[in-house]
C-alpha positions as CSV (number, residue, x, y, z in Angstrom):
1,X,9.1,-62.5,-17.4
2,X,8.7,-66.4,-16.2
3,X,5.6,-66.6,-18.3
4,X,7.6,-65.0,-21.2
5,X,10.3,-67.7,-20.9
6,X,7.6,-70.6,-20.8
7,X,8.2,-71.4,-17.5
8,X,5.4,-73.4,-15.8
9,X,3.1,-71.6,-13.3
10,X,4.3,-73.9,-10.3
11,X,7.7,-73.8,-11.3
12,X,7.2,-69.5,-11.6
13,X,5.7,-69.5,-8.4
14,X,8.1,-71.9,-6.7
15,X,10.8,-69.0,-8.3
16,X,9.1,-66.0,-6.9
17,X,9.0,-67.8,-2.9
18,X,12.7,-68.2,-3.5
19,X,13.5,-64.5,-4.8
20,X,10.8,-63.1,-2.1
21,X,12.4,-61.8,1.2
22,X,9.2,-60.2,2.6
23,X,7.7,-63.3,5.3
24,X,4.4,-62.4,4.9
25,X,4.3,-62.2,1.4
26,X,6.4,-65.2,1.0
27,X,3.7,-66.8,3.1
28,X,0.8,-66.0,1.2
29,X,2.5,-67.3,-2.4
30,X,3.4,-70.5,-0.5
31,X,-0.4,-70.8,0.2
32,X,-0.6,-69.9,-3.4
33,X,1.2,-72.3,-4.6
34,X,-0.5,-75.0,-2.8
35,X,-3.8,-73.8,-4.3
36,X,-3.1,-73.9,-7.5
37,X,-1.4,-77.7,-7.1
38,X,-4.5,-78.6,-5.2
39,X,-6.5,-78.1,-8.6
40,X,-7.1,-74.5,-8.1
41,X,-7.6,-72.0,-11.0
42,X,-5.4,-69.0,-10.5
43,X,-7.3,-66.3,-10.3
44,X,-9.5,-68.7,-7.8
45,X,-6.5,-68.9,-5.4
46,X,-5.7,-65.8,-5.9
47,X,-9.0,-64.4,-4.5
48,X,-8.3,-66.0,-1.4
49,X,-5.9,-63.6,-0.1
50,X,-7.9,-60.0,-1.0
51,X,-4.8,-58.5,1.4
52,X,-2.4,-59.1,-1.7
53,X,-4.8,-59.6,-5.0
54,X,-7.5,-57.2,-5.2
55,X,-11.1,-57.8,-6.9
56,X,-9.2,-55.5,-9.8
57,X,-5.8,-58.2,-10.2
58,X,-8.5,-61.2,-9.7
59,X,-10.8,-60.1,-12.5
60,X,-7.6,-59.6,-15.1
61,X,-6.3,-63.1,-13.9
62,X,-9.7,-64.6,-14.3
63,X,-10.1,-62.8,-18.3
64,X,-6.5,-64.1,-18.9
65,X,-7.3,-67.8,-17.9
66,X,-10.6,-67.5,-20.0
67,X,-9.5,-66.0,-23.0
68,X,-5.9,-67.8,-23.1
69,X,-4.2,-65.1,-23.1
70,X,-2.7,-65.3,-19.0
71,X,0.7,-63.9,-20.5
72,X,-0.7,-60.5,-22.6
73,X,-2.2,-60.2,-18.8
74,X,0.7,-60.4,-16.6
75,X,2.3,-57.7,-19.1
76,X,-0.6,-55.5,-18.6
77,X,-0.7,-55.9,-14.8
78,X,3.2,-54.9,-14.9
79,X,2.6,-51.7,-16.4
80,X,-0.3,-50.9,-14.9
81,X,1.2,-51.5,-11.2
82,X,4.2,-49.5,-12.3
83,X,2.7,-46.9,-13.7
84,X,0.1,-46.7,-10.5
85,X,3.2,-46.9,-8.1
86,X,5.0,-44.3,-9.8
87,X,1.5,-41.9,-10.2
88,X,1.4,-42.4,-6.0
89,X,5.2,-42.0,-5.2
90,X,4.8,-38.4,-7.2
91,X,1.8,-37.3,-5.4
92,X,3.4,-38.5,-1.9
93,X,6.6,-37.1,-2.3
94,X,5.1,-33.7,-3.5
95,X,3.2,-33.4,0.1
96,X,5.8,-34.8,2.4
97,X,8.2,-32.4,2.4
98,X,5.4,-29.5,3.0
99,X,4.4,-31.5,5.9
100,X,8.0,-32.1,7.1
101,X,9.0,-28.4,7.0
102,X,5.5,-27.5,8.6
103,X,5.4,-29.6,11.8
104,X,9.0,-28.9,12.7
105,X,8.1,-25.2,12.5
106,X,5.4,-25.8,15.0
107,X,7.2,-28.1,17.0
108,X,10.4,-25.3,17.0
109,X,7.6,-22.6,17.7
110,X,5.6,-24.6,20.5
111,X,9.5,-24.9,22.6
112,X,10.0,-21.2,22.4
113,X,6.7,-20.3,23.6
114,X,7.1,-22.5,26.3
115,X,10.4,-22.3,26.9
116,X,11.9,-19.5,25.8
117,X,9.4,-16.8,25.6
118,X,8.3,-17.2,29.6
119,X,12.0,-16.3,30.7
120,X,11.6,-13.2,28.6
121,X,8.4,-12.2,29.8
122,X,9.2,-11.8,32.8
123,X,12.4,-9.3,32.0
124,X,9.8,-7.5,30.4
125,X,7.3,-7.8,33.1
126,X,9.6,-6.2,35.6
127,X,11.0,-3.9,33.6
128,X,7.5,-1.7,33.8
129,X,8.1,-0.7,30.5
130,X,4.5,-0.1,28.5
131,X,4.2,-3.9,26.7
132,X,2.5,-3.6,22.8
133,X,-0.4,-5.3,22.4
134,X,0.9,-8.1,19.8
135,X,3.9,-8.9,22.5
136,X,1.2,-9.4,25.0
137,X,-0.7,-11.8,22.8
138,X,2.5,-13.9,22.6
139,X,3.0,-13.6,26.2
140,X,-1.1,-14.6,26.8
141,X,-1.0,-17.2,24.1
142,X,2.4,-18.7,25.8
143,X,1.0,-18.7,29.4
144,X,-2.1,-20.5,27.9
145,X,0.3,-23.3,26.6
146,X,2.0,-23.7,30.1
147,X,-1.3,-23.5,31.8
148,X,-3.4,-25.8,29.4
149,X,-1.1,-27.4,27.0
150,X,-1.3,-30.8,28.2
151,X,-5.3,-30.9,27.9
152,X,-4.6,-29.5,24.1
153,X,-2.8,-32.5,23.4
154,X,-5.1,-34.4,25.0
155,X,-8.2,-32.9,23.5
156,X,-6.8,-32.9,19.7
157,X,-5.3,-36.6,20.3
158,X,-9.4,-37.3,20.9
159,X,-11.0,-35.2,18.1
160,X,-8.1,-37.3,15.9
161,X,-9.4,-40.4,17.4
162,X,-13.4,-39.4,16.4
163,X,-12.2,-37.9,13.3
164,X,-10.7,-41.1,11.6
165,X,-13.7,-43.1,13.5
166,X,-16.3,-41.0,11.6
167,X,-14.2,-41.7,8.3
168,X,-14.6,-45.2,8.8
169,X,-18.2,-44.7,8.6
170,X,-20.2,-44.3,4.7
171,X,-21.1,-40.8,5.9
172,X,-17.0,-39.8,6.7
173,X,-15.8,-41.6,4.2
174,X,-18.2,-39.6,2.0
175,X,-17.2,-36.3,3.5
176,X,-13.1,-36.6,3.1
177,X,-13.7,-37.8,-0.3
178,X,-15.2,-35.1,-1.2
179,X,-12.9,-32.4,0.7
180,X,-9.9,-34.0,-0.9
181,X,-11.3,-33.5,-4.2
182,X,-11.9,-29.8,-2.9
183,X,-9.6,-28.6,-1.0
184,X,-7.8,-25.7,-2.7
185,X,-4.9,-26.5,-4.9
186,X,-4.6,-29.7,-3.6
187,X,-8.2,-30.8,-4.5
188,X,-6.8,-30.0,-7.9
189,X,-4.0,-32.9,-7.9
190,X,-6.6,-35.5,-6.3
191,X,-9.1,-35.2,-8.8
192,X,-6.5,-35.4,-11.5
193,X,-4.8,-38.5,-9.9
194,X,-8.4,-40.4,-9.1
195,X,-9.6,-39.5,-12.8
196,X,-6.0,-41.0,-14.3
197,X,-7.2,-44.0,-12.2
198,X,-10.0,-44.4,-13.6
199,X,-9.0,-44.1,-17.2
200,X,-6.2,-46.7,-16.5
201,X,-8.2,-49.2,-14.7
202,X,-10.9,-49.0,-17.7
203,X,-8.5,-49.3,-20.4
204,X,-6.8,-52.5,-18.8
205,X,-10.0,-53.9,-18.0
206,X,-11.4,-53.6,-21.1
207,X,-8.3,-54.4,-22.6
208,X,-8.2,-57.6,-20.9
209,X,-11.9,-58.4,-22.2
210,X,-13.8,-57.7,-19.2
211,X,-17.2,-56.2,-19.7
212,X,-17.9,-53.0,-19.1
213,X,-20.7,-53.1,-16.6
214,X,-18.2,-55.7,-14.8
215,X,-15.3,-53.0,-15.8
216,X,-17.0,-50.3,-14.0
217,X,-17.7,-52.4,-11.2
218,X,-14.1,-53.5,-10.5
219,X,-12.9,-50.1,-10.7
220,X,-15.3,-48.4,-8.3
221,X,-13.7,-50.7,-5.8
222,X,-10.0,-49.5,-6.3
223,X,-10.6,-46.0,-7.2
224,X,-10.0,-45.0,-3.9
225,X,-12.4,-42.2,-3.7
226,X,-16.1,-42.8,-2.0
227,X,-17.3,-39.5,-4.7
228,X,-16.1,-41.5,-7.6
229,X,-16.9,-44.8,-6.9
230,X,-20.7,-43.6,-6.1
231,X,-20.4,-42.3,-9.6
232,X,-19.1,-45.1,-11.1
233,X,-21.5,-47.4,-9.5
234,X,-24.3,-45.0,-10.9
235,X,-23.3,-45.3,-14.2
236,X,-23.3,-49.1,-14.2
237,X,-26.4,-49.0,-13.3
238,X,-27.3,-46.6,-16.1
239,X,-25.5,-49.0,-18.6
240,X,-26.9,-51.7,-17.7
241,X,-29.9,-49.8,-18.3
242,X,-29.0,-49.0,-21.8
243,X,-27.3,-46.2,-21.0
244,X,-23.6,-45.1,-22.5
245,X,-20.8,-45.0,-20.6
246,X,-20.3,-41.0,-22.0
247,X,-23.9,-40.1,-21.3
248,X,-23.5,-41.6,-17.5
249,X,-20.3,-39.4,-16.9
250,X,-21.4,-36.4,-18.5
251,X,-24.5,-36.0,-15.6
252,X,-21.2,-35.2,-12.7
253,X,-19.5,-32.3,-12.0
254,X,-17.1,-34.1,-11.0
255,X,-16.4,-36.0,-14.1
256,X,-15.0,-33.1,-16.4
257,X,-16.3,-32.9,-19.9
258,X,-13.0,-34.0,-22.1
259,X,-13.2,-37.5,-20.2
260,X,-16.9,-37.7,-21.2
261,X,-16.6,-36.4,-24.8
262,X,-13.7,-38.8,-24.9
263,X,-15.3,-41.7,-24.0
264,X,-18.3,-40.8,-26.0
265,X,-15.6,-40.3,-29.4
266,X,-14.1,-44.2,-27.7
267,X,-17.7,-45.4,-28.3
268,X,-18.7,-44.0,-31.5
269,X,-15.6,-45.5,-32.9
270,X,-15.2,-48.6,-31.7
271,X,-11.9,-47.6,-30.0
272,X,-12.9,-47.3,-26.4
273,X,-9.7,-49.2,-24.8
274,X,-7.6,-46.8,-27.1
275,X,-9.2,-43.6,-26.2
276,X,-8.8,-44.4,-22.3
277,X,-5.3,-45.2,-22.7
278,X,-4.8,-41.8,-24.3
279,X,-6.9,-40.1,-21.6
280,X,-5.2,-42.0,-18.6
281,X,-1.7,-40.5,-20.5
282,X,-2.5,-36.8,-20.9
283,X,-3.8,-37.4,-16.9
284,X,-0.9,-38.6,-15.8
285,X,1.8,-35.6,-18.0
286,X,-0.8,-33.4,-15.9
287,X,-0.2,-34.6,-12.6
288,X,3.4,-34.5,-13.2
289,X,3.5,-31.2,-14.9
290,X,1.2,-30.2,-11.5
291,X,3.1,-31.7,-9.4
292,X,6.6,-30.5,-10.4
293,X,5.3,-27.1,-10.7
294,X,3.5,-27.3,-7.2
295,X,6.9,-28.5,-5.2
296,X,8.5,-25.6,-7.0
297,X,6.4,-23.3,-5.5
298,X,6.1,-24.8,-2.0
299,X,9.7,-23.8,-1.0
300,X,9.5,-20.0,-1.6
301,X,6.1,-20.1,-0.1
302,X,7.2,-22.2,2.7
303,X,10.3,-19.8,3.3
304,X,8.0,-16.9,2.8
305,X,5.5,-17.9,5.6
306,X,7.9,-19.5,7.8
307,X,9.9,-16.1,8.1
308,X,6.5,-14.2,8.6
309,X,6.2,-16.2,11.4
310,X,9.4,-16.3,13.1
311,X,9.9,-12.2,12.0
312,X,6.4,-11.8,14.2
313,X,7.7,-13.7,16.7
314,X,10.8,-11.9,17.1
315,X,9.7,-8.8,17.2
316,X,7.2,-9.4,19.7
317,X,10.1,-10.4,21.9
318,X,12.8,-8.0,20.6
319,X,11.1,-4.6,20.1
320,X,10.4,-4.3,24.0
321,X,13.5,-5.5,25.0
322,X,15.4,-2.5,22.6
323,X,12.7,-0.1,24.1
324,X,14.1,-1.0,27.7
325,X,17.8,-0.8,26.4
326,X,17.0,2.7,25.2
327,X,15.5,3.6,27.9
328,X,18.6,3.1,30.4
């Protein structure tokens, strides 16, 4: 918008450290600042500080300052940062609520087991009455909770601990990437958010007039996925090769063939930049259209499971204690 109204870089920056209230951020445009009015190129300065400009905002800065054309940048960045905000939001807010619902149910469960269901077991316990077999499994599976609850904690907070070491490692990071893109259902709404990326960040790349060996490059870093940036990094390779981008695709099943038939139509015609920006649109109308449809499915599954749970849990407890009322 500064850039719009002709307003000079330092005086835009100077702006923006006025408007900013987050310190660190406010901190890191000062330093900015002091770059660029040391003699610094922009996209220079900006590379300094990876934590807020990634290798993908540097390389459109850097194609702006090169070509002249710094402003048609800014307004693609906008977009594209909006449009990649609003693609995440979606996908988080379709899987938080789930989660919510879920860990209070075990948390509510976990109390009455302990709690709750030891008091009762020993009414029944006295009682001498014949106990059915899936009431003694809640009363076995409580006692174990007493007896060894603490080391459960203990022992998942340490497979936790080795789980998100292992995913810092090429191998884990490897293996999660992959079983997000496979879990069911929800392997479905990864691959389709990662393959949106991808479109997107080609199509502003190349719209910006980076290559696209360097294109591919750049986006294989902030795809965000170790599966597809493998791919992408193979397919560089095969470009710089000789290879088309369509022909490099097409060899993945994870790459699904409209993407690859629609690059291959971008490349026949000249319209590459145009045929992404269409792809990374009918991706994103399917992750909404997959996400609103998912969240209206989760409650009445949700409801349907939780009730299954608290029914069997119930009437572990409940049946015995009616067969002891009877009784007297």
């Amino acid at each position: 918008t500064l850039f719009e109204a002709r307003v000079p870089v330092v005086e835009s920056l100077k702006i923006i450290i006025g408007e900013t209230e987050n310190r660190k951020l406010r901190r890191h445009i000062s330093d900015l600042l002091d770059d660029i009015q040391g003699g610094m190129p922009m996209s220079g300065a900006m590379a300094r500080h990876p934590e807020v400009f990634s290798r993908f905002y540097v390389a459109m800065i850097k194609s702006g300052e090169e070509s002249g054309k710094l402003e048609d940048i800014f307004k693609f960045l906008a977009d594209y940062l909006e449009r990649s905000y609003e693609l995440a939001r979606k996908a988080r807010n379709a899987l938080i609520y789930p989660a919510f619902v879920l860990s209070t149910f075990i948390i509510v469960m976990a109390l009455m087991l302990v709690f709750v269901v030891p008091n009762l077991a020993n009414i029944l316990l006295e009682s001498g009455q014949a106990i059915p077999i899936y009431t003694r499994a809640i009363i076995g599976f409580s006692a174990f909770l007493r007896s060894f609850g603490i080391i459960l904690i203990l022992l998942l907070a340490a497979l936790a601990v080795l789980f998100a070491r292992y995913a810092k490692t090429d191998n884990g990071r490897l293996y999660f990437s992959r079983l997000a893109i496979s879990f069911p259902v929800i392997g479905g709404l990864y691959k389709k958010i990662y393959l949106s990326r991808i479109s997107d960040n080609l199509h502003t790349l190349l719209s910006g007039g980076i290559t696209v060996v360097r294109a591919l490059e750049i986006t294989s870093e902030v795809v965000g996925n170790e599966v597809y940036r493998k791919i992408l990094l193979d397919s560089m390779d095969s470009v710089k090769s000789g290879s088309m981008i369509s022909e490099s695709l097409a060899k993945y099943a994870d790459i699904p063939p409209l993407l690859s038939q629609m690059i291959r139509i971008g490349e026949e015609t000249g319209k590459l930049d145009y045929i992404l920006k269409s792809v990374a649109g009918f991706y994103r109308r399917d992750v909404d259209n997959f996400i609103d449809n998912l969240v209206s499915l989760i409650e009445p599954i949700l409801i349907v499971a939780l009730g299954l749970g608290v029914g069997l849990l119930v009437a572990a407890v409940l049946v015995p204690i009616y067969n002891i009322s009877t009784t007297f």
